[in-house]
Structure formats: C-alpha cells, structure tokens
C-alpha positions as semicolon CSV with decimal commas, in nm:
position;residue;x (nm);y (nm);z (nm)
1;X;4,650;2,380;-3,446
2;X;4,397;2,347;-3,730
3;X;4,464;2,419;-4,092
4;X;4,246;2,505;-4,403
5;X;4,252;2,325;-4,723
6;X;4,092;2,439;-5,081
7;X;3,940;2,129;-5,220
8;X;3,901;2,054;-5,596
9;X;3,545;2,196;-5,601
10;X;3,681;2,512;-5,527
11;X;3,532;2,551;-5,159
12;X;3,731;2,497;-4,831
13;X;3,801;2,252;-4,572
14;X;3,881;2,271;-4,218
15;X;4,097;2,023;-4,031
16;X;4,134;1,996;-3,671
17;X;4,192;1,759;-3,386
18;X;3,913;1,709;-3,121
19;X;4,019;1,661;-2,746
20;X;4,115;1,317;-2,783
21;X;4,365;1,424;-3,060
22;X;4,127;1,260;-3,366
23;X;4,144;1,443;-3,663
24;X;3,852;1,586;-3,779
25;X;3,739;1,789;-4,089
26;X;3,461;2,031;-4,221
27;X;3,408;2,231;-4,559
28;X;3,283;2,580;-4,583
29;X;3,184;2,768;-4,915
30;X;3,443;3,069;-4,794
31;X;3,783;3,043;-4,690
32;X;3,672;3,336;-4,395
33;X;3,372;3,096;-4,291
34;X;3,632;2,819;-4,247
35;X;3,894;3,041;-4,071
36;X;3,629;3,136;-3,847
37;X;3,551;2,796;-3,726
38;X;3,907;2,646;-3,694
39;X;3,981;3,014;-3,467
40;X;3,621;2,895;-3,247
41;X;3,752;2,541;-3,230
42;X;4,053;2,595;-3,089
43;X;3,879;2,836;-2,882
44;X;3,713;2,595;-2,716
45;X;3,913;2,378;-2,697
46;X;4,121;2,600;-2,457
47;X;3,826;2,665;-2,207
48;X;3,731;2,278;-2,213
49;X;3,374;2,386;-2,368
50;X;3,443;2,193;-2,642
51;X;3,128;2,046;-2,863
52;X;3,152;1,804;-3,177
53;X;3,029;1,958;-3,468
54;X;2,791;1,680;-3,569
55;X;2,694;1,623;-3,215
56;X;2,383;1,820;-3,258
57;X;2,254;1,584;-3,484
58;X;2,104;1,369;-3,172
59;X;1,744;1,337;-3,174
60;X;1,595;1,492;-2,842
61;X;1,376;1,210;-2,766
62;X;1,709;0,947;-2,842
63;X;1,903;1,156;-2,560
64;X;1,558;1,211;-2,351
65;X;1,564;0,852;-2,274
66;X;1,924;0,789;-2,207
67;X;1,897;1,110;-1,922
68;X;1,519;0,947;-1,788
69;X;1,725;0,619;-1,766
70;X;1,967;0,785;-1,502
71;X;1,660;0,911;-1,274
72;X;1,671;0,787;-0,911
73;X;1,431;1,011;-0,756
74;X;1,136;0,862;-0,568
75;X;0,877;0,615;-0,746
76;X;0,574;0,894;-0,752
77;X;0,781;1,157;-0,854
78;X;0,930;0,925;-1,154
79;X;0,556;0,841;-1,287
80;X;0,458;1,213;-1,267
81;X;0,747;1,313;-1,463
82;X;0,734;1,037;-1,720
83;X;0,378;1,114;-1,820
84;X;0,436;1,467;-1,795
85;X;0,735;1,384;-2,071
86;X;0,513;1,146;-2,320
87;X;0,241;1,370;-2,303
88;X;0,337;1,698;-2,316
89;X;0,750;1,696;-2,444
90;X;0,801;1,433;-2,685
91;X;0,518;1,497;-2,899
92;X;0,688;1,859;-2,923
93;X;1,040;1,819;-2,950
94;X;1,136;1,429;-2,971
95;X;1,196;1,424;-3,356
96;X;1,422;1,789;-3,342
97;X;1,766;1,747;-3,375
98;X;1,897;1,899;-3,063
99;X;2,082;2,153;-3,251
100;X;1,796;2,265;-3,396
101;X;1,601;2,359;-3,106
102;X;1,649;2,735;-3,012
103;X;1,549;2,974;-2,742
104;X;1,269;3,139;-2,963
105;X;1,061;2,789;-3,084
106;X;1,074;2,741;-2,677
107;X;0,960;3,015;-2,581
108;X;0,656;3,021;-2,842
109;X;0,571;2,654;-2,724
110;X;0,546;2,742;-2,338
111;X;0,329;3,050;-2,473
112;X;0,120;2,861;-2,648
113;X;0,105;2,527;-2,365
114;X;-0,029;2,811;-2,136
115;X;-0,333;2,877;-2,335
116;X;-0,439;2,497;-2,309
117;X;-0,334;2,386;-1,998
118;X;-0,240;2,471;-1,639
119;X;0,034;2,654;-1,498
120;X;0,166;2,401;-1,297
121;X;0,183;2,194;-1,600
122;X;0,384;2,418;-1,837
123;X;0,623;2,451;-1,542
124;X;0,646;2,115;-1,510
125;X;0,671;2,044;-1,874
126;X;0,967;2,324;-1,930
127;X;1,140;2,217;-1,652
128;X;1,184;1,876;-1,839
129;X;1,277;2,050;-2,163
130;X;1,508;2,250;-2,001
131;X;1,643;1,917;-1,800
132;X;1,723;1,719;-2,131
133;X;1,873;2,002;-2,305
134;X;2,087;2,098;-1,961
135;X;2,197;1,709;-1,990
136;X;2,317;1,748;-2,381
137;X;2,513;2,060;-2,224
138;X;2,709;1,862;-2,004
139;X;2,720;1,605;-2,224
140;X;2,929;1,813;-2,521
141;X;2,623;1,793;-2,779
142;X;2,522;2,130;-2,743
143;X;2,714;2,433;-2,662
144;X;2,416;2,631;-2,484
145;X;2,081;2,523;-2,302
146;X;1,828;2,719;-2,529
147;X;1,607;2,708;-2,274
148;X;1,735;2,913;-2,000
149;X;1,547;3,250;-1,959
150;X;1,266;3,114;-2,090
151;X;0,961;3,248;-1,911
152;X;0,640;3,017;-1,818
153;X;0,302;3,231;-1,777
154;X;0,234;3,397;-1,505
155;X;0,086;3,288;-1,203
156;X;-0,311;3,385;-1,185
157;X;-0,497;3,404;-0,851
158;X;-0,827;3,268;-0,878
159;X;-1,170;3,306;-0,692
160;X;-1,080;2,928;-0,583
161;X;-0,777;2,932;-0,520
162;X;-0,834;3,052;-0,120
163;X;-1,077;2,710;-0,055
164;X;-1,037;2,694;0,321
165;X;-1,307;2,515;0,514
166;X;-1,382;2,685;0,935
167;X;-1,381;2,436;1,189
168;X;-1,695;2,493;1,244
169;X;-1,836;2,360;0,860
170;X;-1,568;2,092;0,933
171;X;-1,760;1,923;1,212
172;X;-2,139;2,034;1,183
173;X;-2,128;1,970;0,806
174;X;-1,828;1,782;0,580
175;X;-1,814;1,520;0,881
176;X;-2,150;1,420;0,938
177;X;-2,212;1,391;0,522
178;X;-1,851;1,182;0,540
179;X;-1,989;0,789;0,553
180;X;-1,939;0,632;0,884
181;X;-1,602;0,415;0,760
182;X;-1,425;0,750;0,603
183;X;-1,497;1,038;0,872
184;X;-1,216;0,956;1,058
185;X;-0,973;1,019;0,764
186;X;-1,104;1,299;0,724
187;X;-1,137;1,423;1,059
188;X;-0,761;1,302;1,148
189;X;-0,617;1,476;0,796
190;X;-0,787;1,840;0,929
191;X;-0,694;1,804;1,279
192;X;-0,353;1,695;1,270
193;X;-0,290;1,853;0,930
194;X;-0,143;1,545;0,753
195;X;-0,068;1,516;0,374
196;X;-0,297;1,223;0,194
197;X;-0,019;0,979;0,210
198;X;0,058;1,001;0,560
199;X;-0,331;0,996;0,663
200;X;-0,383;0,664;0,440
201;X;-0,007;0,507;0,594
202;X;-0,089;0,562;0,966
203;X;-0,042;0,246;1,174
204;X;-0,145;0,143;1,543
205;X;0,217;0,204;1,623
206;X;0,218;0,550;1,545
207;X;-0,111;0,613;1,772
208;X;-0,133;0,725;2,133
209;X;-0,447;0,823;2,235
210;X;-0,393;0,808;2,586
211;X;-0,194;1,064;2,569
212;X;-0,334;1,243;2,270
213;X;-0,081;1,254;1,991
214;X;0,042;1,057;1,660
215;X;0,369;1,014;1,550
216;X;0,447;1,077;1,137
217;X;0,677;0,759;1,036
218;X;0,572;0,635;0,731
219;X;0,376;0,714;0,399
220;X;0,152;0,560;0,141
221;X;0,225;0,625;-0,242
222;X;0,016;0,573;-0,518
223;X;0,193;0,434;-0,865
224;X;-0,049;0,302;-1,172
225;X;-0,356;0,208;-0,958
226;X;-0,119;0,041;-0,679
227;X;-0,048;0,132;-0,353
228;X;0,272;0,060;-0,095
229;X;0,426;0,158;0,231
230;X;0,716;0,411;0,205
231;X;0,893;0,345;0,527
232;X;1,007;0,744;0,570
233;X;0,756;1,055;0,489
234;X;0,816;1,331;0,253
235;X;1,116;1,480;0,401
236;X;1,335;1,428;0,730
237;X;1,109;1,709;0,911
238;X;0,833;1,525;0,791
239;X;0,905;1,283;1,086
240;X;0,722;1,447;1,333
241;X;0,530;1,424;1,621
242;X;0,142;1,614;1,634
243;X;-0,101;1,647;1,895
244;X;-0,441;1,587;1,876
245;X;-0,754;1,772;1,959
246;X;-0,999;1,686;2,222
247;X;-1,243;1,619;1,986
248;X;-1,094;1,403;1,737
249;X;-0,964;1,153;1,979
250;X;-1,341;0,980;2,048
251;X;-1,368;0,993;1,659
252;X;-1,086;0,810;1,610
253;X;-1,145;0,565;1,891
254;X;-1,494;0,483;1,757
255;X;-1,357;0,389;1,416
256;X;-1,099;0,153;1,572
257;X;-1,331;-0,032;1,758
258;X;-1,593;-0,071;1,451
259;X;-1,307;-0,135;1,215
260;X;-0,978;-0,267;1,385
261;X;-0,665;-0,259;1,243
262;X;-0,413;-0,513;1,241
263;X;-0,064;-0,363;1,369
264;X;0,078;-0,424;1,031
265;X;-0,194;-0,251;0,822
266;X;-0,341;0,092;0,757
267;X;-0,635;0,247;1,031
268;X;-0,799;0,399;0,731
269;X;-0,817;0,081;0,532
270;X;-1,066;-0,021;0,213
271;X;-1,297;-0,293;0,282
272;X;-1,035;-0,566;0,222
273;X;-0,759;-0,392;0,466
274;X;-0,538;-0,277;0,216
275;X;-0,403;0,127;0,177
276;X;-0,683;0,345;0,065
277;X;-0,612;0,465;-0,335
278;X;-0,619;0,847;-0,351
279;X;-0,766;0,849;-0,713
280;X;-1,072;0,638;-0,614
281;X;-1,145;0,852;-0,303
282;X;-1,191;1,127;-0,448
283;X;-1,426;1,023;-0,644
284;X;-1,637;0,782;-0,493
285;X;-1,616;0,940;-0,098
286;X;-1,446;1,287;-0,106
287;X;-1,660;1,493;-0,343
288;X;-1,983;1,350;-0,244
289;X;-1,925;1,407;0,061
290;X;-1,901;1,751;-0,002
291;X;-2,210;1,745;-0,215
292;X;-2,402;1,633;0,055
293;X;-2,260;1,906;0,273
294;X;-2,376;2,143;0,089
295;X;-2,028;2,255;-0,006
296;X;-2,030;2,125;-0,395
297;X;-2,326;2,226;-0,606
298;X;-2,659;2,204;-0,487
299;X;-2,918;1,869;-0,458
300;X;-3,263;1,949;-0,382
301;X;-3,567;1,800;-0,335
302;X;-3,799;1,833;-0,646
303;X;-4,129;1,651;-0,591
304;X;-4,074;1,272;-0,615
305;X;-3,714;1,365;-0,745
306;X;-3,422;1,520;-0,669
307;X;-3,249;1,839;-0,882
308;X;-2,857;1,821;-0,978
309;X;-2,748;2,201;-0,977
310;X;-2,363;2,240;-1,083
311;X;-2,160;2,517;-1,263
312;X;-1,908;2,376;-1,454
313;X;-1,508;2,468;-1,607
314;X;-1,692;2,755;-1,805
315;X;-1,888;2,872;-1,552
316;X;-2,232;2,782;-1,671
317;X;-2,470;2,654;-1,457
318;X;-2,720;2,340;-1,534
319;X;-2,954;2,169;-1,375
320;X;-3,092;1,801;-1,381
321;X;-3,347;1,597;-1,231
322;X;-3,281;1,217;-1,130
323;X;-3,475;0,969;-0,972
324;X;-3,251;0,933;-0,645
325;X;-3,067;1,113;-0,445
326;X;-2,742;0,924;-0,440
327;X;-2,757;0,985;-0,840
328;X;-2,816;1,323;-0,830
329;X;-2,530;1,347;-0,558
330;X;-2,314;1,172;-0,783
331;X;-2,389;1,381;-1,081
332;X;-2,276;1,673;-0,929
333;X;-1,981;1,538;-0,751
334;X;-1,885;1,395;-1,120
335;X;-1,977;1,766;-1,313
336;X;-1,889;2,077;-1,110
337;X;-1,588;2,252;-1,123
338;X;-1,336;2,357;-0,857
339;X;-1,471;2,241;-0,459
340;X;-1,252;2,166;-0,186
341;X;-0,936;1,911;-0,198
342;X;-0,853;1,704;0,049
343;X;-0,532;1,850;0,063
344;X;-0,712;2,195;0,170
345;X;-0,785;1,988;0,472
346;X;-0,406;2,048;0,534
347;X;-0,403;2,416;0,425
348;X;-0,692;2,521;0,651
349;X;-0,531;2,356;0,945
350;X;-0,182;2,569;0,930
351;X;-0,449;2,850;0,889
352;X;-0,633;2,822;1,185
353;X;-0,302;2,742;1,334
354;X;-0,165;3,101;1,244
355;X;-0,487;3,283;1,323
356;X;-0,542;3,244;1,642
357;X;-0,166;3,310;1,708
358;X;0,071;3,005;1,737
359;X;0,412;3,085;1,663
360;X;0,501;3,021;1,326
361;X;0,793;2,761;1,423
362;X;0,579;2,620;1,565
363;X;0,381;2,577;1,318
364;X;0,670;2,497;1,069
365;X;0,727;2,162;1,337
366;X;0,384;2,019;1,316
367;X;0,320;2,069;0,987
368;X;0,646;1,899;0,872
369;X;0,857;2,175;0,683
370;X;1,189;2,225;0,636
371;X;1,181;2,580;0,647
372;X;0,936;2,810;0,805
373;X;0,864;3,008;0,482
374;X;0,729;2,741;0,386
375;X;0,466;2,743;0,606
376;X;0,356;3,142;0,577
377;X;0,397;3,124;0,221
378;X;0,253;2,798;0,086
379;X;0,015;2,692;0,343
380;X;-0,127;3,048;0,543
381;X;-0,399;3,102;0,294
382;X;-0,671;3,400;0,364
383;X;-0,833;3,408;0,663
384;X;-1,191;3,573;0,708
385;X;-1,101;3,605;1,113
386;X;-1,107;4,036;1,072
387;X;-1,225;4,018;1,442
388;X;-0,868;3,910;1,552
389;X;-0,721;4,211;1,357
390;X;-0,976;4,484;1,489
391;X;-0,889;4,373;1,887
392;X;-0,535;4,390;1,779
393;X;-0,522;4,750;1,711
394;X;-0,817;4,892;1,956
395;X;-0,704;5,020;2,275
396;X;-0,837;4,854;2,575
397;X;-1,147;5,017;2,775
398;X;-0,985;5,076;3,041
399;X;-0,650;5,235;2,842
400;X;-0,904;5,489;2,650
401;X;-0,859;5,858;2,655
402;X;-1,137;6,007;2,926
C-alpha cells in the first residue's frame, strides 16, 4: 500500500510500488492531490490497468516506429501505410509526448486534414493515429486511446463518383482508341472483371480458351517503381474461376499470336516481357486512350492544328492549340480532372452483371468476394438500364384488364 510523505519544502510525496514491486515516488503541492493519486494507483493496480506515471513522456514518433517495426501485412499494403505515416502523421504528432495528445487536438486535426485532402486519406491517416496510440494502450504508456470516437468527415457523393462505361462505348469506342499491344488488357479486365494486379499477373497456365474461361491464381504488385509475382490473389475467394465472353476470346487470341508469352511470364507484358507497372499505364496508355475515345476532354481539329479542351480540379475549362495530335491528346490526358479508372472497368462489369439479372452469389463468385455485400454495396454502382425496371412492373398484354 502506498504512503505520503511531507518533504522539507513543505509539499508532499507519494510512494508506491509498481507491479513488479519497485518503489516508486511522486510529489504533489497538496497532501489531497497526493492522496488522490496513491488511492488511483492502487486502483489500478487491482484491475491490471496499470500505467507508469512517466510513461507518457514517449515521443509518438519514438513508439511509431517500434509498432511499424512489428508490421507483417503484405508488401503494398506496408508502402501505402508508411507514406501515408511520413506524410501525413509524423509531421503532426511525432514530436508530442504521447501523454500530451488528447481527444480534442485529434479531432481538430482530422477536421482540418479534411479541408485539404481526400476522405480516403484522413481515414487512412486516423486510422494510423489511432493504431500507434491503441499500441501505447496495450503497451502501459497511456491509460486511454484519445482517439477513439473521433469522427473523420463525411462521406460526399460526387457527380463522378458513378463513372461506369456500357458495353457498348466499351467496344465501339475505349477499345478501338486502346493501341493494338494494350486492348487486350483492357478488354480482358472489363470482361472478366479482374482487379489491375490480376489482369497484369495472368499467365498461359491460367488460360483456356478452348473452353472459354481463366482461372485467378496469382497477382502482380507494384512497390517503389518495381514489380513481382504474388503467388496467391487478394483473398482466398479471390482464387476463382471466370468465364469469358464470346467476344473477347478472338481478342485475346490475336494478341497471343502477335505477342507470345512465355509460360513463365505475363500475357500483358511491356516491350521487354516483364509485368506491366500500374503507375506508368495510366499515364502513358490508359488516359489517352480515353482521350481519344472521346471519353476525357475533347481534341479537335483546328485548321492545321489540333485544340486541347479540358476542365480541370476547379472546374474551369481551357483550351489549347498544339501542333499534333498526339500532343494535344497528351495534354489533356495530363490536365483534366476526374475520367474513368481502370478499376471502373471492374465496377461496370459487376454492374452489367446485376442488371440484367444474375444472381448476386453469383456474382459475389466471379468477382472474387468474400461476402456478397460486398458485391451490392461496393461494386453495383448506378445503372441507367430504367427499361429493365419499367417491364418489371407492367403487366403483360395479354394479362391486361379488357
């Protein structure tokens, strides 16, 4: 049991023993102020929620690295998180004393994080503020996580955030404006609605186009400009086998034979064989593409030149003539805002899925989720198919009323 002890200065000191039986001490101006603590101490003590009273004193960023060093979650995820931490976390909260930090200063941060960045990037960016302090929770530094309950904005539904493309635009315009070596990518990522890694892994031994199918067994990730096999895909329903359309079969067929494929490397390969990178795709094949497509800005010809139209992040709209039009394309794949992902490639194909009635399990099996919620909430995006509704809900001919 702890005791109190006047000192010659005239204030008052409290002794106690931690849970390891070390003596400790700690002066108060008021003999109440030190009564108080001893009684909270013991306290403690009893319920095993014990927390040294200098323990506090650890710098967030000292304990941030000691919890990052205990990560073993996969490679991608790891380099997402650690920028996410030295660009957004640290530079907030690395040189507080954990003790310091409380639920209020938090909460104002997030608020003000929302105002210059996304959402997905506040949540991201709490969730790592919350995981450190959680850590010095568990770890007897702090006696609370001052982070719980606090509340990341809202999220807003934008004009672009429903960016589905119809088959029909797939195949009369992105594919034809796709160059020759990348349509099939393309074509194989909206008609077997695959995730970018699992488009850029697939191997000859996952394709069967006899019998009109590919098997999901591997993945490629994308770390610091580098690219490797993952030998397993996102998740264990992510192993999966899809079937493939009539009319994506001959596509893929004609890029084998123009560009084979060794059995131990990529079908969609770069020029020297090796995994496509995500990052340079997008830039240099994806958005052009759509530029050319019509479905990104606008490139027109102007005389002996061609006219760059683009709106861009603040919704103003310029315009700029260049001497080509591959530099005019470029411009505008470069400059306006928002335009289709590749990854919409995936959304629109549970979409059409839904909409013309498969059953959402299956569904939930070709897509690759674990749980069919999943699928209706994440991936079902708004469909402009009204037609389907209407001959839902109208009574046959034949069943009318005379």
């Amino acid at each position: 049991m702890g005791f109190i002890d006047k000192t010659p200065e005239g204030r008052y000191r409290a002794y106690f023993r931690d849970p390891s039986g070390k003596q400790r001490s700690k002066t108060f101006r008021t003999k109440k102020e030190a009564s108080k603590f001893v009684t909270e101490i013991e306290s403690a003590k009893s319920r095993g929620a014990y927390v040294a009273p200098n323990a506090g004193r650890v710098l967030f960023a000292d304990h941030a690295a000691q919890w990052m060093a205990t990560w073993n979650t996969e490679i991608t995820t790891v380099a997402r998180d650690t920028s996410i931490m030295r660009t957004h976390v640290l530079p907030q909260w690395g040189a507080h004393q954990l003790a310091k930090i409380d639920h209020l200063a938090v909460q104002a941060w997030v608020t003000e994080l929302g105002r210059r960045r996304s959402r997905a990037t506040v949540v991201e960016a709490l969730r790592l503020t919350s995981g450190v302090l959680r850590s010095a929770v568990r770890n007897r530094l702090i006696p609370f996580n001052p982070a719980d309950d606090v509340r990341a904005p809202r999220a807003r539904r934008r004009d672009t955030d429903e960016r589905i493309i119809s088959r029909h635009d797939l195949r009369t315009l992105l594919l034809p404006a796709a160059p020759p070596r990348h349509r099939a990518i393309i074509a194989t990522a909206a008609g077997a609605g695959l995730r970018w890694g699992e488009a850029a892994g697939l191997r000859l031994d996952a394709l069967d186009l006899d019998r009109a199918r590919l098997s999901v067994m591997r993945t490629v990730v994308e770390v610091g400009g580098r690219t490797e096999f993952k030998p397993f895909p996102k998740s264990k329903a992510g192993r999966r086998t899809v079937p493939l359309p009539s009319w994506l079969v001959p596509i893929i067929r004609e890029h084998l034979d123009r560009w084979p494929s060794p059995p131990s490397g990529p079908v969609f390969a770069n020029e020297v064989g090796a995994p496509l990178r995500r990052t340079l795709f997008r830039s240099r094949i994806w958005r052009p593409s759509l530029v050319r497509a019509g479905l990104l800005g606008d490139v027109a010809a102007d005389g002996d030149r061609f006219r760059a139209t683009w709106v861009d992040e603040e919704e103003i709209k310029h315009s700029e003539n260049f001497d080509t039009e591959a530099a005019a394309v470029r411009h505008v794949a470069r400059h306006q805002a928002g335009g289709l992902r590749f990854h919409d490639l995936r959304h629109s194909y549970a979409t059409w899925l839904v909409d013309d009635g498969v059953p959402p399990n299956m569904v939930q099996r070709v897509m690759g989720h674990e749980r069919a919620t999943t699928t209706l909430d994440l991936y079902t995006r708004r469909t402009d198919n009204g037609d389907r509704i209407l001959r839902a809900l109208d009574d046959p001919e034949d069943d009318a009323p005379s």
